[in-house]
C-alpha positions in Angstrom: 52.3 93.3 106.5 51.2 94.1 110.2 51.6 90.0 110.7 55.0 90.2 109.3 55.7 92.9 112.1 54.3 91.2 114.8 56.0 88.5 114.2 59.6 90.1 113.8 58.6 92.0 116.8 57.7 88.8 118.9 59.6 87.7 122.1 61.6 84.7 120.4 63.2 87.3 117.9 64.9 88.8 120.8 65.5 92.8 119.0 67.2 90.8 116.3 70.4 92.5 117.4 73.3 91.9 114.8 75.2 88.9 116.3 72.3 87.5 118.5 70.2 84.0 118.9 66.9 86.6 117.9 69.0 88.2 115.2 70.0 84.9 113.6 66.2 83.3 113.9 64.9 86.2 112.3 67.5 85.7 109.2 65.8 82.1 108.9 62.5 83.0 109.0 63.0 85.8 106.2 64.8 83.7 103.8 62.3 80.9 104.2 59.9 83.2 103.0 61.6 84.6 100.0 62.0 80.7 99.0 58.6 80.2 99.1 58.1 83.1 96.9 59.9 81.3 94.6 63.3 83.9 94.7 66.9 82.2 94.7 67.9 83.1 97.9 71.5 82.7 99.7 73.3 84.2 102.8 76.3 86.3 102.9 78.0 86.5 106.4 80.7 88.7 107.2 82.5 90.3 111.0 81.3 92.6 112.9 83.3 93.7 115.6 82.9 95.5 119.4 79.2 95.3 119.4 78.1 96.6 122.6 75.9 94.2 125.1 74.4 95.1 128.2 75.3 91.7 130.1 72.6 92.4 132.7 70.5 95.5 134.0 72.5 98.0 136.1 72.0 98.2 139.8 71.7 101.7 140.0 70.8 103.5 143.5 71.5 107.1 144.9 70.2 108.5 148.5 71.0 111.6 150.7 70.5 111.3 154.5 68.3 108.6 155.5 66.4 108.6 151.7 67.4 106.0 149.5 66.2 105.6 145.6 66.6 102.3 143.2 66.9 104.3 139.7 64.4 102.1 136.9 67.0 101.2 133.5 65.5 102.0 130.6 63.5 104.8 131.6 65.6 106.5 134.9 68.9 105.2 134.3 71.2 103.9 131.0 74.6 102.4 130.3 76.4 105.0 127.9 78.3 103.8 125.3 81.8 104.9 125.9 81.8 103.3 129.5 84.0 100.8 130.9 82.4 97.6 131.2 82.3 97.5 135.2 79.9 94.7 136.7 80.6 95.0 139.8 78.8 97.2 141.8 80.8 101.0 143.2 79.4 103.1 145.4 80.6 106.6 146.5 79.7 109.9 147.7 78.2 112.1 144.9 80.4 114.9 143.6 80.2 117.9 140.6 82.8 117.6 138.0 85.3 120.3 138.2 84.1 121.4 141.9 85.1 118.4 144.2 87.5 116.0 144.3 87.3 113.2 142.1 88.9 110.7 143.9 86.4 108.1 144.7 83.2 109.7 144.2 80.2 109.3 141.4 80.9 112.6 139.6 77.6 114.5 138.1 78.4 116.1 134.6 76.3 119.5 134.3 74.5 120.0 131.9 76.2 121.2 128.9 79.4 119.8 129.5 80.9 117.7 126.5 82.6 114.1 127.8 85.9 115.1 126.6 86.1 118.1 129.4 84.9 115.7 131.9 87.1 112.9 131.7 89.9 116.3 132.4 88.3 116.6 135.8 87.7 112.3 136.5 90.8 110.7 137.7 90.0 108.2 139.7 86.9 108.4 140.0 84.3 106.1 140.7 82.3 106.6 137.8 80.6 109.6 135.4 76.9 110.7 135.9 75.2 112.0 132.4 71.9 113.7 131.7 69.9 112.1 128.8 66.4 113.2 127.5 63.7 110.4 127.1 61.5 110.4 124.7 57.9 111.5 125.0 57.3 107.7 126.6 59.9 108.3 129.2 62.3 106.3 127.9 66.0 106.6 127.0 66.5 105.3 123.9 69.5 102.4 123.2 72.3 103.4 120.1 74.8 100.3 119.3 76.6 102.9 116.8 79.0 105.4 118.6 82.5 106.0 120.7 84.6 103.3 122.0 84.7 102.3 125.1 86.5 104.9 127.7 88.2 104.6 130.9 85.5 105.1 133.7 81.8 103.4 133.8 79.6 105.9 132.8 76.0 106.2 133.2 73.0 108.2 131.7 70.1 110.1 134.0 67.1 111.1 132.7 66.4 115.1 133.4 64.5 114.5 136.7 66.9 112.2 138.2 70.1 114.3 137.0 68.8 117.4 138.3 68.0 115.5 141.7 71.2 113.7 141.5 72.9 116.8 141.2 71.8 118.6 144.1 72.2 115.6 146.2 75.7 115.8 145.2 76.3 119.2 146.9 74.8 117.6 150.4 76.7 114.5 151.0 74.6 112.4 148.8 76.0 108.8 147.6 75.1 106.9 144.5 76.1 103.0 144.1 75.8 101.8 140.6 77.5 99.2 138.2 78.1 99.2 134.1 77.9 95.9 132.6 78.5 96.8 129.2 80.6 94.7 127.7 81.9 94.2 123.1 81.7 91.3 121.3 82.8 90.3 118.0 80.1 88.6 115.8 79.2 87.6 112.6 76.4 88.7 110.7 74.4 88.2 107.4 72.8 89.2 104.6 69.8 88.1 102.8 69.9 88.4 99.4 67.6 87.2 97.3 66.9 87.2 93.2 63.1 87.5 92.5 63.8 88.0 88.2 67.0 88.4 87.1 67.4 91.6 84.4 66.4 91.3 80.8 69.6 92.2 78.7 69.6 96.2 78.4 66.7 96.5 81.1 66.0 97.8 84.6 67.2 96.4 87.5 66.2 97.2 90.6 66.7 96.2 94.1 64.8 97.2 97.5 66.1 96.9 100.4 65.4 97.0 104.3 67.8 96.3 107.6 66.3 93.5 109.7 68.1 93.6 112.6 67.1 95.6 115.5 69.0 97.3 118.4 68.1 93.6 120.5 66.6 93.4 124.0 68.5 93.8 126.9 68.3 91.6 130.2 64.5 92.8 131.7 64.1 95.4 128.6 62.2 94.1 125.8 62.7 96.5 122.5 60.5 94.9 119.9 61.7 97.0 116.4 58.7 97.0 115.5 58.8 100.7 113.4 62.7 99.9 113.0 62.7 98.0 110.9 60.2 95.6 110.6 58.2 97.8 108.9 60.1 98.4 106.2 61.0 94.6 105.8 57.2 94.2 106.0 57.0 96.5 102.9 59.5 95.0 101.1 58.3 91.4 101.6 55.1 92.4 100.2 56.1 94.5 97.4 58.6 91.1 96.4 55.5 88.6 96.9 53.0 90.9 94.3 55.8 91.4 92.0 57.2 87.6 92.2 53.7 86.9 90.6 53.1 89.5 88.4 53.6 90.3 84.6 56.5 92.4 84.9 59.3 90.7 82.8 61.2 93.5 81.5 62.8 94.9 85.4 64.6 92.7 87.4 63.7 92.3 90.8 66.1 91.5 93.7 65.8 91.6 97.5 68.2 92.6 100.4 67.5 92.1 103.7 70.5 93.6 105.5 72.0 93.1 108.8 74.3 95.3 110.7 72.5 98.6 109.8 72.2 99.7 113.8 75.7 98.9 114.2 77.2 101.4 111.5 75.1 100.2 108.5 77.9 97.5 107.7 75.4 95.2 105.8 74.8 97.6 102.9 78.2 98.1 102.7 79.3 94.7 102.4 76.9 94.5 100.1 77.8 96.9 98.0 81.2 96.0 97.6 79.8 92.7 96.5 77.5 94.1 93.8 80.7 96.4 92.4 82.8 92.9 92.1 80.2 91.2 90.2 79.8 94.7 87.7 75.6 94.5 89.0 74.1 98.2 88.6 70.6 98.8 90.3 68.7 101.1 90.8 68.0 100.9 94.6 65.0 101.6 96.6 65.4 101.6 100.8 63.1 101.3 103.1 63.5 102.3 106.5 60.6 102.8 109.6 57.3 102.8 108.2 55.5 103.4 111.1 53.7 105.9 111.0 52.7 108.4 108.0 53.3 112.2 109.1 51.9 114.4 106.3 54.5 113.0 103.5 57.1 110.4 103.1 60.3 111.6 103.4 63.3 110.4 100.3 67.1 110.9 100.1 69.0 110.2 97.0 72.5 108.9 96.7 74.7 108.5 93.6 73.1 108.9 90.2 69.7 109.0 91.1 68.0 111.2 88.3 65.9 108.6 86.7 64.8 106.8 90.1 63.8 110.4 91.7 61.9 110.7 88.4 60.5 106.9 88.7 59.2 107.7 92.3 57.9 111.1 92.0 55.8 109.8 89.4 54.8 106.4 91.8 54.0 108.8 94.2 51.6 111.1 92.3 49.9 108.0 91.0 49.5 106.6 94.4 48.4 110.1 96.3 51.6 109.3 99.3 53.1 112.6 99.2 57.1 113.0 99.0 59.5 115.5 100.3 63.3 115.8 100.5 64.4 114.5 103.9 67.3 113.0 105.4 67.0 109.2 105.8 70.1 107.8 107.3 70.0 104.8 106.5 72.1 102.0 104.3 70.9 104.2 101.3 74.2 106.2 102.5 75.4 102.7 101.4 74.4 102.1 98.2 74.9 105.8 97.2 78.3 106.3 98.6 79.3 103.3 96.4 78.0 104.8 93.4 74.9 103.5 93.0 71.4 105.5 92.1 69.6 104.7 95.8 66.7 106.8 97.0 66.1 105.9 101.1 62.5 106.1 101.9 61.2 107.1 105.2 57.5 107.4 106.9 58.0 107.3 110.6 58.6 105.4 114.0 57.3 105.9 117.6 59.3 104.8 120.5 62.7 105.1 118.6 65.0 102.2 119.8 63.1 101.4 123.0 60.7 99.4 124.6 57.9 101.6 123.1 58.6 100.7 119.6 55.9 97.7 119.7 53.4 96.3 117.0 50.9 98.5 117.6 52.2 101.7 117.2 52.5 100.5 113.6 49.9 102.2 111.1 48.4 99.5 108.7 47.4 102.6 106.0 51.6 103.8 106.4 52.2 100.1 105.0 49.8 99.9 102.6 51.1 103.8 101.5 54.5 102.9 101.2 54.3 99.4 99.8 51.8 101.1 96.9 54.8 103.7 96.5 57.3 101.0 96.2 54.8 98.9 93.3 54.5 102.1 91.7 58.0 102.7 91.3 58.3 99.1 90.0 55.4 99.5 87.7 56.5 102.6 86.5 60.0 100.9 85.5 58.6 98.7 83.7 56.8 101.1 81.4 59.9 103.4 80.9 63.6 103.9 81.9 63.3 107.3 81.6 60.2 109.9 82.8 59.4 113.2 83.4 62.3 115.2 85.6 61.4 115.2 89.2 61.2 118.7 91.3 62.7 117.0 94.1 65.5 117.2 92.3 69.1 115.8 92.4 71.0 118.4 93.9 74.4 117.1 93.3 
């Protein structure tokens, strides 16, 4: 498992963004190895549209006087999402939104200010000024899911810089920055992949993970490591053991899913496609298992009563201790649909950024939450039905 995540991870998969070169070598190198576990295996591509890409790193600087201070991307300075795809480079004086005229000048939001009063106090301006948090790393982390595209570059500070920025702005201080941020309509896949299909009457199940990553950017490497390679790791493995095992009675099918970062439009496509062909499994989600911190954490969607019951049990057979958590995730998917999906969570470090490597991936959180995963199988294959679960269904 940690050499299928170092390999995901790797340079020549680029991030696998959905869309991308890295995303769509990744998608061959996972179904050649379902085939060679002996699965059927087929692709199933369907549009994505407006996926945001940073076309090259922003050229960010501010000054005051005679001081002058190139701004680092990734860590000092980020493209937000609703910003106006602006390459060229603007530079203006520094202003406060709401105190000084806009016209012009690189307007600092305060802190506390929502976008939507800001763009009230932005015409013409040359561009909005946002504080961010980093993570504990220092960097700002990169989301391909959110608001369309607005009127005005915009561009994200980490707390240091905005709270320079901002008193700059109130002693003639200039910023000059760009926003290359541009949309692009895609196409992505799915891996699907049919390890046993179900005995008539029996258990089917189907576990899934999201492949694709939040991709590099131009200078910015963001490996996935945690996100998600981890939890295709887990599933890869779990799928190899059971490909070989004894376990007739459940049938077994993979989905590596793509789109998840975008909106998780993978799973959804996916389970539309399940619903036409009148398929009802019981599905099991993995997503970032990275790092173990004192219990995994589930979600369950649609009718999940036997599979909460099913993984309770794998997990006091296994010792990986469970507790109800949100995992947002394409569980939200499969559940929404009306499918019984439980979303399974142990951790990440370096959340969508460049800190997300290889090895901040625990072996012993794979080997955890694969053993979960074989329980749960296992445990299917004994019985349909088991003792109640106290985590409960609470719809």
């Amino acid at each position: 498992m940690a050499a299928t995540v170092a390999a995901l991870a790797s340079d020549g998969f680029a991030g696998r963004r959905v869309g991308s070169p890295g995303g769509a070598s990744a998608r061959a190198w996972l179904a050649n190895h379902l085939a060679a576990l002996g699965a059927t295996v087929h692709t199933d591509e369907f549009p994505v549209r407006a996926v945001p890409d940073v076309a090259a790193a922003p050229i960010v600087s501010w000054g005051s006087d005679a001081t002058a201070h190139r701004l680092t991307f990734g860590r000092e300075v980020g493209i937000h999402l609703a910003s106006a795809n602006v390459p060229e480079v603007r530079h203006g004086l520094l202003g406060v939104v709401g105190a000084d005229s806009p016209t012009g000048r690189w307007l600092v939001v305060p802190t506390g200010m929502s976008l939507f009063d800001a763009y009230g106090h932005a015409h013409r301006a040359a561009g909005l000024l946002l504080n961010r948090p980093v993570d504990a790393d220092g960097w700002q982390f990169t989301t391909l899911a959110g608001p369309d595209q607005g009127p005005l570059p915009i561009l994200t500070l980490d707390p240091t810089t905005h709270q320079a920025v901002l008193a700059a702005a109130t002693d003639s201080g200039w910023l000059s920055g760009n926003a290359p941020l541009r949309r692009l309509d895609v196409t992505a896949a799915n891996i699907h992949a049919t390890v046993r299909p179900p005995a008539t009457g029996g258990v089917d199940l189907l576990l899934t993970a999201h492949y694709d990553g939040v991709g590099d950017h131009p200078g910015l490497r963001q490996p996935g490591a945690a996100d998600n390679a981890s939890g295709v790791a887990v599933v890869l493995e779990a799928a190899r053991i059971l490909a070989a095992g004894p376990l007739q009675s459940v049938g077994l099918s993979v989905a590596l899913l793509d789109g998840e970062e975008i909106g998780a439009f993978g799973s959804a496509h996916h389970a539309q496609r399940l619903r036409a062909t009148g398929a009802n499994p019981l599905v099991v989600n993995v997503d970032g298992a990275g790092r173990l911190d004192h219990a995994v954490a589930v979600e369950a969607g649609g009718p999940a009563h036997q599979l909460l019951a099913l993984l309770d049990q794998a997990g006091r057979h296994t010792g990986v201790p469970l507790v109800a958590g949100p995992v947002a995730s394409d569980n939200r998917r499969y559940g929404s649909a009306g499918f019984a999906a439980v979303g399974i969570g142990a951790g990440m470090a370096g959340y969508h950024s460049a800190a997300d490597t290889p090895d901040r991936v625990d072996p012993n959180t794979l080997t955890a939450v694969a053993r979960l995963v074989l329980a749960t199988v296992c445990l299917a294959a004994l019985s349909a039905a088991a003792a109640p679960s106290p985590i409960g269904d609470k719809r």
